[in-house]
N, C-alpha and C positions, 0 to 999 in steps of 0.2 A: 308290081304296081302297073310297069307299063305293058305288060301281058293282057291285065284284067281291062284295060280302057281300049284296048284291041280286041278281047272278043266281046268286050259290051257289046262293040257297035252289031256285031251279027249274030249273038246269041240271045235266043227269046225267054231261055230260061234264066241268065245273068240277069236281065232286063225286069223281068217278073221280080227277080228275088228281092233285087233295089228297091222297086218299088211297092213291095211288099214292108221291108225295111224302114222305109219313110214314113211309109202310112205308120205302120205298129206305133213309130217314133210317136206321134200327136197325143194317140192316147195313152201314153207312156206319159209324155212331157205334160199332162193335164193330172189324171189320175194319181198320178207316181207323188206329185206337188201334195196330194190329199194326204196321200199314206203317211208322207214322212211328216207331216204336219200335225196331225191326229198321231201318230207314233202307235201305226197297226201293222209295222209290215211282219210281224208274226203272224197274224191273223192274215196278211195279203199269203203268207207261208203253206199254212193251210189249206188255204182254198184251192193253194194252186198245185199242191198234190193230190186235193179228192179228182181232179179232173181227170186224172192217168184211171181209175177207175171210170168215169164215164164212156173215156177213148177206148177201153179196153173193151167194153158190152159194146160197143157201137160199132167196133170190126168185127167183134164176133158175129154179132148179129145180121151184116153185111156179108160176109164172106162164108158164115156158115146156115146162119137162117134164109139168105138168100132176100133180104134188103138192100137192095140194091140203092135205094135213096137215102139213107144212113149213110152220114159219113161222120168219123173220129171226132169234128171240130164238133157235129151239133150233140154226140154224148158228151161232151166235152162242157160246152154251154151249160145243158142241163144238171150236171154234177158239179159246173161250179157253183152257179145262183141258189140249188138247193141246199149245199156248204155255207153260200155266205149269208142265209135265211138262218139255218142251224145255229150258227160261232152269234151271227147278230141275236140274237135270240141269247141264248146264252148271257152272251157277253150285257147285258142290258137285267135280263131278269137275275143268275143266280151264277155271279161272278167270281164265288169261289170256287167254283166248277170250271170255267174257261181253259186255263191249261191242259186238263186232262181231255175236256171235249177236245181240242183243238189238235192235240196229240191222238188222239184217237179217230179223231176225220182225216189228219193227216197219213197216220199208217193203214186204217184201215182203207181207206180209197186207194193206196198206193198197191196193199195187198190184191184186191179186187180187180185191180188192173192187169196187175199181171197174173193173176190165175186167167181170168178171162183170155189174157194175148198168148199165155200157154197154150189153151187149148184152139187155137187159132191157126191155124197153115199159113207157114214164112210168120211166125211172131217175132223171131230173134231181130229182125230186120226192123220193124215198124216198133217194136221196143227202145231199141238205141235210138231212133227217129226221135218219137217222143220225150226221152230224158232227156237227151242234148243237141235237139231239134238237127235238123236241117233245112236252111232256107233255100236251098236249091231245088225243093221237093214242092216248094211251092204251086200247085197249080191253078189255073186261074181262076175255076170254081172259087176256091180255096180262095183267092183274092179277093173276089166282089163279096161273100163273107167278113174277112178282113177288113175289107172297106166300107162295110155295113154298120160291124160291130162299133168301130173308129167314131162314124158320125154319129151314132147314137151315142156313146161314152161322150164325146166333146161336148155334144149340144145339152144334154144332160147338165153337164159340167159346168156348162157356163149361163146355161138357164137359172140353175140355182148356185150360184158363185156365192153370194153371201149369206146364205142360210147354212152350205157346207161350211164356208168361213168361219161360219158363229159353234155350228158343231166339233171344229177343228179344235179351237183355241180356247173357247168358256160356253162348255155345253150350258151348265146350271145357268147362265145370265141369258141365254138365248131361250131356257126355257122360261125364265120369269116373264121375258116378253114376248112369251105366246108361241117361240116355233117350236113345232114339232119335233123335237129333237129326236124321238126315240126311229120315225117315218125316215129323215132324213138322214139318219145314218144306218138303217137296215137300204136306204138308196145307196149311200156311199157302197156301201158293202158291195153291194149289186154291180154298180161299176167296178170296183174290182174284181170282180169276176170276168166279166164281161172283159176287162181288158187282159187281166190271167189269158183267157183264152188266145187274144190278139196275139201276145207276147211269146204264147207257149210255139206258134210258128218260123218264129224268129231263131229264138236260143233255148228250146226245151226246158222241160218240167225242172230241170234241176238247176237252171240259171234264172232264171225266169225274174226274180225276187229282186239280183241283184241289176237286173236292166230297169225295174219297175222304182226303185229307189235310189242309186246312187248317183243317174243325171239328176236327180230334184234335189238329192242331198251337197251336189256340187254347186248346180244353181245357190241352193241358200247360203252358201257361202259368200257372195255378192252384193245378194240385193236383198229388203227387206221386207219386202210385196209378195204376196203368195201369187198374185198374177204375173208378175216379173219374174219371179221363180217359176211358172209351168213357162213361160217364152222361152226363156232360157236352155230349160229343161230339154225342151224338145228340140230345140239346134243342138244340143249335146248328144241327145239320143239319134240323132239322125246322120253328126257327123260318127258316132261310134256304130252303128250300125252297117253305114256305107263305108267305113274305115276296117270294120274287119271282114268285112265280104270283100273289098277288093287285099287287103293283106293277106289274106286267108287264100285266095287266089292260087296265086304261081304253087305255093310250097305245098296245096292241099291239105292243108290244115281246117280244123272245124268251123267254120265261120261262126257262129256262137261260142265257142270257148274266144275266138279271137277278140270277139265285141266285147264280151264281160273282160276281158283280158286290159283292154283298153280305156275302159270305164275306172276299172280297179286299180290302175296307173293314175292315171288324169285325177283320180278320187286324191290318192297321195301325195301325190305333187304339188295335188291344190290346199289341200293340209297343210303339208309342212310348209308351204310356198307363205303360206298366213300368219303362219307361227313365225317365222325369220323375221317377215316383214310388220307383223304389226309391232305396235308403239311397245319401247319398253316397260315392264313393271313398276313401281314406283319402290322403290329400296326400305324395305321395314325401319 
């Protein structure tokens, strides 16, 4: 720990990473509060593997068609939003189908990624990148992205705070009063996408899920406000973020498996922590 607040001060890539971190944290701690609320993080599951398919054509395309202005995060973008148009869709019109769609956006995107990073020079490198991220790779392009996608997801979020609300908790009665239920949750969807992408620079395609729901799912354990739970949410995600980039540090361990790692503790602790302490049973 005291290694990592020593080269903060003079490393520009440590400095990036944090604040890469931080940022993801917002639209984690907003978005993440929806998922677990509406109870879609399968469907967040989904989305967030066709993406490996987008990153996959989008270095091909860059390193071997000679696009240079393609980069991994905006295939990335575009293979989620077209997933969560897909699953929304789905999931809305002919929902005895949802599983198998979801399962088959899921593997087939994941296939499509890596045939693509196969036939790509140095894939094996930019493959691991992607499954289980690295946030030390982050470069600053990559950041004002990051920090784009972020304000867009929040102000989204909090633009329509109670119409997502109403789609969260009693679709049917939000529809008798007029809101467009079916609009506002192919949006939701859409923000999860959009955050999928934030998050996938953080901790990779294959953590991805458990950074997006488990600060919201510890928040709920608290308070009973879905706006008090995304607050919450995102000082969890920000202290677990900057808690396993600087652990992660000295021993050179994954800084993403470290975060989920810490998440996944914190998750349990706060658990059982609930179950000792709340009030006894009342004896049959």
């Amino acid at each position: 720990m005291i290694e990592f607040f020593a080269a903060l001060k003079e490393s520009t890539v440590l400095q990036q990473a944090l604040l890469a971190g931080i940022i993801a944290s917002v639209a984690c701690g907003v978005v993440g509060s929806y998922v677990v609320a509406r109870r879609i993080s399968y469907i967040a599951g989904g989305i967030a593997h066709c993406t490996l398919g987008g990153m996959g054509i989008a270095r091909y395309l860059n390193r071997v068609e000679g696009w240079s202005w393609l980069q991994p995060l905006h295939g990335a973008i575009v293979a989620a939003l077209i997933a969560a148009v897909i699953i929304g869709y789905v999931s809305l019109r002919a929902r005895q189908r949802e599983d198998t769609v979801i399962s088959a956006l899921w593997a087939g995107g994941m296939a499509i990624g890596i045939l693509f990073i196969a036939r790509t020079p140095g894939y094996g490198e930019d493959l691991m990148s992607y499954l289980f991220g690295n946030i030390l790779l982050v470069s600053r392009e990559d950041l004002y992205l990051v920090a784009g996608l972020d304000v867009l997801v929040v102000a989204l979020g909090l633009m329509f705070y109670n119409r997502f609300l109403a789609v969260c908790y009693d679709a049917e009665f939000a529809r008798l009063r007029g809101v467009r239920v079916e609009f506002y949750y192919l949006l939701l969807l859409a923000m999860v996408a959009l955050t999928v992408v934030v998050l996938v620079t953080v901790v990779g395609l294959v953590l991805v899920i458990a950074l997006l729901t488990l600060p919201a799912a510890i928040a709920g354990q608290f308070v009973p406000r879905l706006w008090q739970m995304m607050l919450i949410a995102i000082l969890i995600s920000m202290a677990a973020t900057s808690g396993g980039l600087a652990l992660s540090y000295a021993p050179e361990l994954p800084a993403g498996a470290t975060t989920i790692a810490l998440c996944g503790a914190a998750y349990l602790v706060t658990i059982l922590c609930k179950r000792v302490l709340s009030p006894h049973r009342r004896s049959s």
